[in-house]
C-alpha positions in Angstrom: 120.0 -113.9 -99.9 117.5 -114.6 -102.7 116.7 -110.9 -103.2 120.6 -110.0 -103.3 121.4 -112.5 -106.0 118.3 -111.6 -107.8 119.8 -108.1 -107.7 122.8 -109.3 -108.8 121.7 -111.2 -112.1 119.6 -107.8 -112.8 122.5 -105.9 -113.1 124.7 -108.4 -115.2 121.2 -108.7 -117.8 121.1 -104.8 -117.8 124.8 -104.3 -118.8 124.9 -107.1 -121.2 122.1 -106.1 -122.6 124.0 -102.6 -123.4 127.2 -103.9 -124.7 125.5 -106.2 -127.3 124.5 -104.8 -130.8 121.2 -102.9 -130.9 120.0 -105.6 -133.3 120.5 -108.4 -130.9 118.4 -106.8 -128.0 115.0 -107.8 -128.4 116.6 -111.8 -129.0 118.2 -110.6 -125.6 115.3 -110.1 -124.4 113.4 -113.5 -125.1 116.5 -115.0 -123.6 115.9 -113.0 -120.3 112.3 -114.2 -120.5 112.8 -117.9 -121.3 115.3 -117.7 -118.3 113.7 -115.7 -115.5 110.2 -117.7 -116.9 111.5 -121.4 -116.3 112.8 -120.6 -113.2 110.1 -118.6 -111.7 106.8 -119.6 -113.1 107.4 -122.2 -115.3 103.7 -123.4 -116.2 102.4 -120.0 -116.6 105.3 -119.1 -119.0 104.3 -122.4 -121.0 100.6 -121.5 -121.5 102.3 -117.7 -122.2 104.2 -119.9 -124.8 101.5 -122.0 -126.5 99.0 -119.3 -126.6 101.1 -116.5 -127.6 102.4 -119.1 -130.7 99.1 -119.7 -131.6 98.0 -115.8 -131.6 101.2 -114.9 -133.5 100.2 -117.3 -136.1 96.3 -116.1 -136.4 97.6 -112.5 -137.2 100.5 -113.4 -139.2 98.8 -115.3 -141.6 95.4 -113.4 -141.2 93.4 -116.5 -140.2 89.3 -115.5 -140.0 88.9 -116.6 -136.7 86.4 -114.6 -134.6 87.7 -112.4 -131.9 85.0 -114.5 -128.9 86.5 -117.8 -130.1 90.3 -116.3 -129.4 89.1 -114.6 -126.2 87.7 -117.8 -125.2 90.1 -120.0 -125.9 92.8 -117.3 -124.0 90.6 -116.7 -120.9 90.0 -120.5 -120.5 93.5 -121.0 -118.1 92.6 -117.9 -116.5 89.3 -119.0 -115.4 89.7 -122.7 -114.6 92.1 -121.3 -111.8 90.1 -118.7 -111.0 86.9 -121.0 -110.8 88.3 -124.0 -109.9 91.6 -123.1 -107.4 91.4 -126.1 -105.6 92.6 -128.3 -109.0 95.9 -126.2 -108.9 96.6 -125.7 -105.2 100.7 -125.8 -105.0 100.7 -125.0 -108.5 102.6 -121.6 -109.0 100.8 -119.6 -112.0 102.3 -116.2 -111.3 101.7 -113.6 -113.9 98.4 -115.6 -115.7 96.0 -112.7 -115.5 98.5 -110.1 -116.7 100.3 -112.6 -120.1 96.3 -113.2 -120.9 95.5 -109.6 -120.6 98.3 -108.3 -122.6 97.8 -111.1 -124.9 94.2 -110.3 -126.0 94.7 -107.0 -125.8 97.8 -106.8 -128.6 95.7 -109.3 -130.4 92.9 -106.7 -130.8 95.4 -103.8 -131.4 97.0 -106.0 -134.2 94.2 -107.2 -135.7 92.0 -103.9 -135.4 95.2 -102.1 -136.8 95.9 -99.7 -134.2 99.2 -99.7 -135.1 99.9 -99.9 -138.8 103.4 -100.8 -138.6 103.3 -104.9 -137.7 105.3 -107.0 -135.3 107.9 -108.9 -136.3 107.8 -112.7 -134.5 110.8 -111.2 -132.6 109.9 -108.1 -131.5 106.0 -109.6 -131.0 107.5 -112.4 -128.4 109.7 -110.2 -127.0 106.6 -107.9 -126.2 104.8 -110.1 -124.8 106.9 -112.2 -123.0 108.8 -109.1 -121.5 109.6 -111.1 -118.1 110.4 -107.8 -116.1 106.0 -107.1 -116.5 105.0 -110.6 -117.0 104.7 -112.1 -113.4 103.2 -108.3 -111.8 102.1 -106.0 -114.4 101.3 -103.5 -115.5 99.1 -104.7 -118.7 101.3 -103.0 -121.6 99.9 -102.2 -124.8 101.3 -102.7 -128.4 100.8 -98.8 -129.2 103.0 -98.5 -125.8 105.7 -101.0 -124.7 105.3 -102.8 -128.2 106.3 -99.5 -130.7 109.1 -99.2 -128.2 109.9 -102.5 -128.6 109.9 -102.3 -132.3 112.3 -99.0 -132.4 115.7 -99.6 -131.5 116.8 -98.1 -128.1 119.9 -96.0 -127.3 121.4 -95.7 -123.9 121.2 -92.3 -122.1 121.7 -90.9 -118.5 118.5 -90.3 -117.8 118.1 -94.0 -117.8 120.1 -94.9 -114.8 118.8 -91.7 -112.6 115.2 -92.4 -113.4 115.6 -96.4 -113.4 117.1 -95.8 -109.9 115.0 -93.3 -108.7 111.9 -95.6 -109.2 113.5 -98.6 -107.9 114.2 -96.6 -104.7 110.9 -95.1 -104.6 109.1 -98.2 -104.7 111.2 -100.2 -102.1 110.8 -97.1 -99.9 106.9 -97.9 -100.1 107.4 -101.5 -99.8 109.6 -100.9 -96.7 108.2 -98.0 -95.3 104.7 -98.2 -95.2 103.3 -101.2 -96.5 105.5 -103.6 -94.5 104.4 -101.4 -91.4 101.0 -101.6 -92.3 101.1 -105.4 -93.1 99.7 -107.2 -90.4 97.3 -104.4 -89.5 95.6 -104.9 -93.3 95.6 -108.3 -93.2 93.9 -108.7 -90.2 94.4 -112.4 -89.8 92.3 -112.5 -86.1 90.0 -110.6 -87.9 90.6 -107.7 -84.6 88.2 -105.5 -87.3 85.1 -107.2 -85.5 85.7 -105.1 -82.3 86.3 -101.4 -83.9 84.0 -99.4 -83.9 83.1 -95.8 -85.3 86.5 -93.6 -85.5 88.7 -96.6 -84.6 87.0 -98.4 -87.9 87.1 -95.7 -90.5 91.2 -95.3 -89.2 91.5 -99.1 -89.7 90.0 -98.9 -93.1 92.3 -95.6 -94.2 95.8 -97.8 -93.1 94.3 -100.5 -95.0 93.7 -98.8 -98.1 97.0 -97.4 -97.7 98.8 -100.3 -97.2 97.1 -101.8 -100.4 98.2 -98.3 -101.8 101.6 -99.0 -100.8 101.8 -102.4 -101.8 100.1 -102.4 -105.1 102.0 -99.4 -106.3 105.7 -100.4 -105.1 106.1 -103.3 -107.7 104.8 -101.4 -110.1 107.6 -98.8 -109.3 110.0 -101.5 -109.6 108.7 -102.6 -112.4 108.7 -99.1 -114.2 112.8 -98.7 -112.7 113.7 -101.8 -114.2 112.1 -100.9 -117.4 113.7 -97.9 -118.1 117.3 -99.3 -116.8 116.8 -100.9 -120.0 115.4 -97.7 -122.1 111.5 -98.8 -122.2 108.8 -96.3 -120.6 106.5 -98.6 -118.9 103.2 -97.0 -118.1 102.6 -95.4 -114.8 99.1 -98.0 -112.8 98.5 -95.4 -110.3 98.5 -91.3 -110.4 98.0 -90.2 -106.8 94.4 -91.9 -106.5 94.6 -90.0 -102.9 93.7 -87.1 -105.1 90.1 -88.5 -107.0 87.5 -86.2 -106.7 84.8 -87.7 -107.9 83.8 -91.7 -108.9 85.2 -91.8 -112.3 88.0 -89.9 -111.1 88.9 -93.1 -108.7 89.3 -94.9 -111.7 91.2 -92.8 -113.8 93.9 -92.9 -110.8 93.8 -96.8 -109.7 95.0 -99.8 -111.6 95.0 -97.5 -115.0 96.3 -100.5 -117.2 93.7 -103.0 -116.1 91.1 -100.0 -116.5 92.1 -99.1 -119.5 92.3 -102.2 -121.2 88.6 -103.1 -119.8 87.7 -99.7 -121.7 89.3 -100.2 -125.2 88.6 -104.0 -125.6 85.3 -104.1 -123.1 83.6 -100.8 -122.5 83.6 -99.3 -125.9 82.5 -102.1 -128.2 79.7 -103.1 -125.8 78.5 -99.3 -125.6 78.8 -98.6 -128.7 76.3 -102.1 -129.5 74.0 -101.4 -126.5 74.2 -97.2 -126.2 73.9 -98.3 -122.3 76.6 -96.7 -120.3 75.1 -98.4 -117.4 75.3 -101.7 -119.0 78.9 -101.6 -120.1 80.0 -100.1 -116.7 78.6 -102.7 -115.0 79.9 -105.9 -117.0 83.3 -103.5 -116.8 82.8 -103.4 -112.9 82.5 -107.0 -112.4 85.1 -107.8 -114.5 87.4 -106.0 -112.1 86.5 -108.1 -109.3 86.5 -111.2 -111.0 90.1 -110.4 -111.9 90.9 -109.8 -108.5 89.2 -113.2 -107.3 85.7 -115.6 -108.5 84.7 -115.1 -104.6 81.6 -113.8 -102.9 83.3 -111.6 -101.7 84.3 -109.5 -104.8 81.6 -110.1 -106.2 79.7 -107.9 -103.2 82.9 -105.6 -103.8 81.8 -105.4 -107.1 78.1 -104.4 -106.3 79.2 -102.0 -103.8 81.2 -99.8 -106.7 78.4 -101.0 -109.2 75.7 -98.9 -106.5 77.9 -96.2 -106.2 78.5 -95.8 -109.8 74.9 -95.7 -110.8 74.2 -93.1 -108.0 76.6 -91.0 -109.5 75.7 -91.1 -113.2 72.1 -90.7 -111.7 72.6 -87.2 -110.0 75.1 -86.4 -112.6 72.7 -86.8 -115.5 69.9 -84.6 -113.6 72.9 -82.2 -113.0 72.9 -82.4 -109.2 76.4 -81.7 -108.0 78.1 -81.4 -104.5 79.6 -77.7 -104.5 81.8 -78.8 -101.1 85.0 -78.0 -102.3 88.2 -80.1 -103.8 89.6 -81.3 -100.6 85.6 -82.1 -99.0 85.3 -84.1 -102.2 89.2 -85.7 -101.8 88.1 -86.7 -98.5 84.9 -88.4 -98.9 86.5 -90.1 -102.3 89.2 -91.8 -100.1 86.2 -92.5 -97.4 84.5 -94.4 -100.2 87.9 -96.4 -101.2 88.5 -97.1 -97.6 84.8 -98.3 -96.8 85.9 -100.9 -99.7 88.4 -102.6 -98.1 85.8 -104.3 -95.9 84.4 -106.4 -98.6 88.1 -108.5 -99.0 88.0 -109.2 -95.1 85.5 -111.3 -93.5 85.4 -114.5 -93.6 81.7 -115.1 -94.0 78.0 -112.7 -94.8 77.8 -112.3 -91.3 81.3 -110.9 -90.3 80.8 -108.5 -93.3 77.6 -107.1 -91.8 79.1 -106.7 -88.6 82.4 -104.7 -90.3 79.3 -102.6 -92.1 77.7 -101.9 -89.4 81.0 -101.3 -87.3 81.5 -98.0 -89.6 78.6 -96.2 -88.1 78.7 -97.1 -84.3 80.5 -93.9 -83.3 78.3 -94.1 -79.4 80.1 -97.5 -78.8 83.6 -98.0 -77.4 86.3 -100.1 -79.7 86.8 -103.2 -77.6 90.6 -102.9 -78.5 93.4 -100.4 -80.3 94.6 -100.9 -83.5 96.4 -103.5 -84.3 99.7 -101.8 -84.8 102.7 -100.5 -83.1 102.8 -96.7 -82.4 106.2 -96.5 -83.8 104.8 -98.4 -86.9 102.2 -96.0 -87.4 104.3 -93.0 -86.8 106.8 -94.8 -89.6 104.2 -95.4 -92.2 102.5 -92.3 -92.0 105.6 -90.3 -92.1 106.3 -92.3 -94.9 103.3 -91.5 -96.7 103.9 -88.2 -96.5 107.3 -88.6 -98.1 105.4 -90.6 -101.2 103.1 -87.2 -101.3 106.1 -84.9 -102.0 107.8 -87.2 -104.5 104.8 -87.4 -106.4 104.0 -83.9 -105.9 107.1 -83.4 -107.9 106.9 -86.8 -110.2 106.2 -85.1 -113.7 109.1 -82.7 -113.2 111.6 -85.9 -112.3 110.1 -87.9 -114.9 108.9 -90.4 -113.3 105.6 -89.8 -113.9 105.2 -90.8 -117.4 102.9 -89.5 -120.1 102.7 -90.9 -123.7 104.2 -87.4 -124.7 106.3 -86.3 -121.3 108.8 -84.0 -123.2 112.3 -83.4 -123.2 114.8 -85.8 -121.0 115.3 -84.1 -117.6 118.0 -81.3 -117.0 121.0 -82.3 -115.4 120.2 -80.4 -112.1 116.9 -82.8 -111.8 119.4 -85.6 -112.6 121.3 -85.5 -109.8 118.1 -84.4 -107.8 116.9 -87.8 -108.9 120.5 -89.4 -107.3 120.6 -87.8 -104.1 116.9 -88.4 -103.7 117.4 -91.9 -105.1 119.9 -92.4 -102.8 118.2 -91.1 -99.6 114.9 -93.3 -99.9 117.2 -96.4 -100.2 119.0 -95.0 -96.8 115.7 -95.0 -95.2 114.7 -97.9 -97.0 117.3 -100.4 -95.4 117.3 -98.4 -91.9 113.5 -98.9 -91.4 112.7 -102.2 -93.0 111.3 -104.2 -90.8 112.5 -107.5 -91.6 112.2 -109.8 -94.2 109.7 -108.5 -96.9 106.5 -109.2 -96.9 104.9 -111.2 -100.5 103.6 -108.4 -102.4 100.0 -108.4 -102.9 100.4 -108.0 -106.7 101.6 -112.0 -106.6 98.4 -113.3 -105.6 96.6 -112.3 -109.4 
C-alpha cells in the first residue's frame, strides 16, 4: 500500500510540475524536497539544511575559509554515525553520505570555478536538495545535474518512454534477480561456512549479482524519475560484468562515488605527492569507509588495495596477460566475486574459513546452495534479460553520456514502450513478495 501511494503522489508531483510556469520549477522543486524530506528522513534533511545554508553563504559572499575546515566541518555528521552508530541507533539518517558528498563536491566545483556561470540560492538548493537523489544517489555534480538545473527544461516525448523504460528496468532487477537472490546473499546462518570449492565460487558469483542487481535498480529508478521530470541523471554502473582489467572495475562500479573521490581526492593528492600509489590507496579506503568504519571493510579495502598495487606493478614493467577479452572478463568478475566474502563473516576467523573455502575443490560442500531451483533459474534468466537491454542501452538512451546525441527516433520510442511495458509484466508476475530494503538504504 505504501509503495502504491508513493507511486501515486509521484505522478501528481510529475504533472504539476509540467503545468506550472517554467520559472516556478526549480521553487517546485524545493517544495518536493522539503516535503518528501520531512516525511522520510527528517534529521538528515535538517543537517542537509544547515550545512547546505552555511555553504551557500561561504561561496555567495566569497568568505576565505579553507577548503579542510569546510570538509571537516561537512564530514563531521557523516563520521560520528559512521564511528559512533550505536549513539544513533533508531535514528533514520537516510541519504547522509550522498547530501555530504554532493555538498563538498559542488562546493569545490563552485569555488574552483568549474562552472563559470554561478548558482542562484534557488537553483543551488534546488540542486542539492533534489529529493528524487538525496536519500540513494547517485552523487550529482554541479557541471551535471546543477547546469541542468540552471537551464530551463521543456517537456518532450522522449521523457516519458525513457523515464518509463528505466523505471521498468530497474524494478525488473529489483524483482527479478535481486529479490531471488536475497536471502542467498545475505546469508543470515552464515550456510557459506560449509561450501566449498565450485559450490563457493557459485555462491560468491549470485552474491555479487544480487549486489549487482540491487545496487543498480534504485539507481534505475532514480535515473526514470529524473528524466520524467526532464533531468539526465548520470548512469553508477556501465556493465561492470564487462571489466577487463582492475581499473576497468572501477570505471564500471559506483562511477559517481569514483569519480568524485578522483576530482576532489585523487588528483589534488597526486598532483602534491606525484605517488599514484599513495592517492590510490587513501582513494581505496575511502571507498570502504563509505560503505562502513568496520573491520571488515577495512580488510575489503586491503584486499583491492593488494590487487591494485599488483597491477600497477606488472603494468609499469609492461607484463601483460595476452588471454583474451572474455579470459580477462572472467577472472575480473572472479576477483569482484572473491570480494563479497569480506562483508560476511561475522568475526577474523569465519573470514579465514570463507578464504580458504574458495580453494578446497577435493572437499565435498556439506550442503547446496541456499536457494530455490526455480529462484535460480528466475534470476539467472533474468540476468540475461539485463545483458540484452544493456547491450542495446546507448541506442534506447538509457545509457547516458554527457554528449549522447540526438533524442531517440520514434521507432526506438515505442521500442522503449513495449519493452517498458514487458519487464513491468514480468516484473509483477515474478515478484516474489513484498520487496526486499534495498541495499542502497543502509549508506
Amino acid at each position: 500500500m505504501a509503495i502504491l501511494i508513493g507511486l501515486l503522489a509521484l505522478t501528481i508531483f510529475v504533472q504539476v510540475y509540467w503545468l506550472i510556469p517554467k520559472s516556478y520549477q526549480n521553487h517546485f522543486l524545493i517544495a518536493g524536497s522539503f516535503i518528501f524530506g520531512a516525511f522520510v528522513f527528517p534529521l538528515t534533511f535538517a543537517v542537509a539544511l544547515i550545512l547546505g545554508g552555511g555553504v551557500f553563504l561561504i561561496l555567495a559572499r566569497e568568505l576565505k575559509i579553507s577548503g579542510a575546515l569546510v570538509t571537516a566541518v561537512c564530514f563531521l555528521p557523516l563520521m560520528a554515525f559512521k564511528i559512533f552508530p550505536s549513539l544513533f541507533v533508531g535514528v533514520n539518517l537516510l541519504g547522509l553520505s550522498y547530501f555530504t558528498f554532493i555538498l563538498l563536491g559542488a562546493f569545490y566545483d563552485i569555488r574552483n570555478k568549474k562552472d563559470e556561470q554561478p548558482l542562484t540560492a534557488i537553483q543551488f538548493f534546488a540542486f542539492i536538495l533534489f529529493f528524487p537523489i538525496l536519500p540513494v544517489g547517485p552523487i550529482e555534480r554541479i557541471g551535471g545535474l546543477g547546469r541542468q538545473i540552471r537551464e530551463p527544461r521543456h517537456w518532450k516525448p522522449s521523457n516519458f518512454t525513457i523515464g518509463l523504460l528505466l523505471i521498468a528496468f530497474g524494478i525488473f532487477k529489483k524483482t527479478v534477480i535481486a529479490d531471488r537472490l536475497g536471502e542467498l546473499a545475505l546469508d543470515s546462518e552464515m550456510n557459506s561456512l560449509s561450501y566449498f570449492g565450485t559450490t563457493m565460487w557459485a555462491f560468491s558469483f549470485l552474491a555479487l549479482l544480487q549486489v549487482f542487481a540491487d545496487f543498480s535498480s534504485i539507481v534505475d529508478i532514480v535515473r526514470g524519475f529524473g528524466k520524467l521530470l526532464g533531468f539526465n541523471i548520470v548512469d553508477n554502473f556501465d556493465r561492470p560484468y564487462l571489466a577487463d582489467s582492475i581499473q576497468d572495475i572501477w570505471r564500471r562500479w559506483h562511477i559517481s562515488l569514483v569519480s568524485w573521490l578522483r576530482d576532489i581526492v585523487y588528483a589534488p593528492l597526486a598532483l602534491r605527492t606525484r605517488s599514484v600509489l599513495l592517492s590510490s590507496t587513501v582513494v581505496i579506503l575511502m571507498v570502504g569507509f563509505w560503505h562502513d568504519a568496520s573491520w571488515r571493510f577495512g580488510l575489503w579495502s586491503l584486499y583491492w588495495i593488494s590487487i591494485f598495487w599488483v597491477a600497477v606493478f606488472l603494468r609499469q614493467r609492461g607484463i601483460r596477460l595476452n588471454i583474451g577479452k572474455l579470459p580477462k572478463r572472467i577472472s575480473m568478475v572472479a576477483v569482484m566475486a572473491f570480494s563479497t566474502i569480506f562483508v560476511m563473516p561475522s568475526s577474523a576467523g569465519d573470514l579465514v574459513i570463507l578464504a580458504g573455502n574458495f580453494f578446497r575443490f577435493t572437499d565435498v560442500s556439506k550442503m547446496a546452495l541456499n536457494v530455490s531451483k526455480q529462484n535460480l533459474t528466475i534470476a539467472l534468466l533474468g540476468f540475461g534479460v539485463v545483458v540484452v537491454v544493456d547491450h542495446f542501452g546507448d541506442k534506447l538512451k538509457i545509457k547516458f553520456r554527457p554528449a549522447a546525441g540526438a533524442e531517440p527516433t520514434t521507432r526506438f520510442q515505442v521500442v522503449s514502450i513495449l519493452m517498458a511495458s514487458a519487464l513491468f509484466v514480468f516484473s509483477i508476475a515474478l515478484a516474489v513478495g513484498d520487496w526486499e530494503k534495498f541495499i542502497y538504504l543502509r549508506y
